[in-house]
C-alpha positions in Angstrom: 7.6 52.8 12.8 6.6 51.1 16.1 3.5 49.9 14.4 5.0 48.3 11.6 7.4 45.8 13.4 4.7 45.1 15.5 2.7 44.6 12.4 5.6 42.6 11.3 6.0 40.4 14.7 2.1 39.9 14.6 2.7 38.3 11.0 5.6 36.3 11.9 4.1 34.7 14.7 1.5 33.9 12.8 3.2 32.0 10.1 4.8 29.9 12.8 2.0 29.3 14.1 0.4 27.8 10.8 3.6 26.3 9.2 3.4 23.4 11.6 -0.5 23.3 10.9 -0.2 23.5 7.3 2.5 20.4 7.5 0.4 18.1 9.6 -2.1 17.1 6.6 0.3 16.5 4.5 2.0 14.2 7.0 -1.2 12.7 7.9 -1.7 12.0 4.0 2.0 10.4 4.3 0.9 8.5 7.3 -2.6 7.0 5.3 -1.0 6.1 2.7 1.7 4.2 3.9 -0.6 2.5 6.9 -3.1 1.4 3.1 -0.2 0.5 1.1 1.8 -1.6 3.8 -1.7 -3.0 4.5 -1.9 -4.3 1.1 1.3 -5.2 0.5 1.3 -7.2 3.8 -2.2 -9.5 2.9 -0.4 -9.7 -0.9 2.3 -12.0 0.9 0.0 -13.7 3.5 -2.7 -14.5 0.7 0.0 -15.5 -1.4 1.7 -17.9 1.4 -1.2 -19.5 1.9 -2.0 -20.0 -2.1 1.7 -21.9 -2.3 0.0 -24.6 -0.2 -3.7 -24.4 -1.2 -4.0 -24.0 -4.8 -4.3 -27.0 -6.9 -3.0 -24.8 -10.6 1.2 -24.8 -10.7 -0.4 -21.3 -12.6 -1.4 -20.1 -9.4 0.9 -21.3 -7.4 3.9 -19.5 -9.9 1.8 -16.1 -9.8 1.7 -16.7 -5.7 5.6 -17.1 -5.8 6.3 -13.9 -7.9 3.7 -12.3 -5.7 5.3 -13.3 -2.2 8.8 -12.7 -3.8 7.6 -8.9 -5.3 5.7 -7.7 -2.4 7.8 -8.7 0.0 10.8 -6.7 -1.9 8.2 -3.7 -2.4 7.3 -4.0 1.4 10.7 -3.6 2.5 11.2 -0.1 0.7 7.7 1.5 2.0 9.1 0.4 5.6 13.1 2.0 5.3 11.1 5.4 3.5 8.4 5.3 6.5 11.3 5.0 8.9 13.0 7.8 7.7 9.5 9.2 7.7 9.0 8.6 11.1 6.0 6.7 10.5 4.9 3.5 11.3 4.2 0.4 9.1 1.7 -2.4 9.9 3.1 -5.5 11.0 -0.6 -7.1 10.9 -3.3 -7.5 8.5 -6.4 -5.4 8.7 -9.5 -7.3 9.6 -10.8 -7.6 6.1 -8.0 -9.4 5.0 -7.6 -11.5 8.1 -11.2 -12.7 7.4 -10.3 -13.5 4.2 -6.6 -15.6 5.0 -9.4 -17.2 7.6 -11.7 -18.4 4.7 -9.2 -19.1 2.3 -7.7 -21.5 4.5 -10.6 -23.7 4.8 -10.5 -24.1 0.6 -8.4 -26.1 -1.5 -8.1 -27.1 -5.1 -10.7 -25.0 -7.8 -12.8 -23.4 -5.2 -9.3 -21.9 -3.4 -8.1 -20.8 -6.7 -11.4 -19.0 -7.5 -11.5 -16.7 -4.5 -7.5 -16.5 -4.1 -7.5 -15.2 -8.0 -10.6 -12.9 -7.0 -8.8 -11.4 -4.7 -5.8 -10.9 -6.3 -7.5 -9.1 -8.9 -9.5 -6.7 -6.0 -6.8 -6.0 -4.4 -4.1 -5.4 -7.1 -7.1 -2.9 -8.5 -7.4 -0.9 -5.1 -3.5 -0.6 -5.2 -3.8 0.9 -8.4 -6.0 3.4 -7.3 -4.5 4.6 -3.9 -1.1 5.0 -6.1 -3.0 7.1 -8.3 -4.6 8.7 -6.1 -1.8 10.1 -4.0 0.8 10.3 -7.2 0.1 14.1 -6.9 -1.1 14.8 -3.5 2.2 13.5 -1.4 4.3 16.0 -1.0 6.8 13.6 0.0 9.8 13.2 -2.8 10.4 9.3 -1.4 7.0 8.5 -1.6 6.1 10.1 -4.9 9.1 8.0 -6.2 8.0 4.9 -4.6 4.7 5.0 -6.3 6.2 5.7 -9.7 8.6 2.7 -9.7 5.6 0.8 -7.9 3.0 1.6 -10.0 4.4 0.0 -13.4 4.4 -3.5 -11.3 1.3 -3.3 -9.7 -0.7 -2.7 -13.1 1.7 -5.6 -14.7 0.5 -8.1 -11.5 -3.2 -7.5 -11.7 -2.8 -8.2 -15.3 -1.6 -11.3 -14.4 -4.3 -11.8 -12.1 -6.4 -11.6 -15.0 -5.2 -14.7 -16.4 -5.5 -16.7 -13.5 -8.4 -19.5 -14.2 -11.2 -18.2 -12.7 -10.6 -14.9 -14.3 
């Protein structure tokens, strides 16, 4: 008898010792996703600032509205669900899309519009694919819901990036 519940104790212990293991990488999965989807979002509404200004196509310069207006709405949620998270949300852009704010704002007219609409169309395609590729993997209810209402509007912008000129 003395065996078993120290069979059993031996077992316990071990769960807890691997329950908080087994959590981490899916919290770490949380953490990535939401540090590559705020990241996105956030140079979605810089980009698109700086297109209100730049662009010389009131086409372009009505998809940057929608696009400011959209993400920043979209941004909004990802932060109160990372809050409740406990995880953190960017509050800058990453260096690849600083670089590209940087070069962008030394265009105007046709050439801006070009590389804006290029953009626009590589980044609303990488958005596309992190939501798919963590639809099933998060084990996070808030997040899986956040990219099933997201998703619909990210595929509907990129469309519209499509018929930017330049596309």
């Amino acid at each position: 008898m003395h065996t078993k519940s120290s069979l059993s104790l031996v077992a316990a212990a071990m769960l807890a010792m691997t329950g908080p293991a087994l959590a981490t990488p899916s919290n770490e999965a949380s953490a990535a996703f939401v540090q590559k989807a705020a990241r996105g979002g956030l140079a979605e509404v810089e980009l698109s600032k700086l297109a209100a200004t730049r662009s010389s196509s009131e086409d372009v310069k009505r998809f940057a509205t929608k696009m400011v207006e959209a993400h920043t709405e979209n941004n909004a949620k990802l932060a109160t669900i990372a809050k409740a998270e406990g995880l953190n949300v960017p509050s800058s852009l990453d260096a690849e899309h600083a670089a590209l704010k940087s070069k962008l704002f030394t265009l105007n007219g046709a050439e801006f519009d070009r590389q804006y609409g290029d953009a626009m169309r590589a980044d609303h395609t990488a958005m596309l694919k992190l939501l798919d590729d963590n639809a099933e993997t998060l084990g996070d209810p808030r997040l899986k819901a956040f990219i099933s209402d997201t998703r619909p509007v990210v595929a509907e912008h990129l469309e519209m990036a499509k018929n930017l000129s330049g596309g």
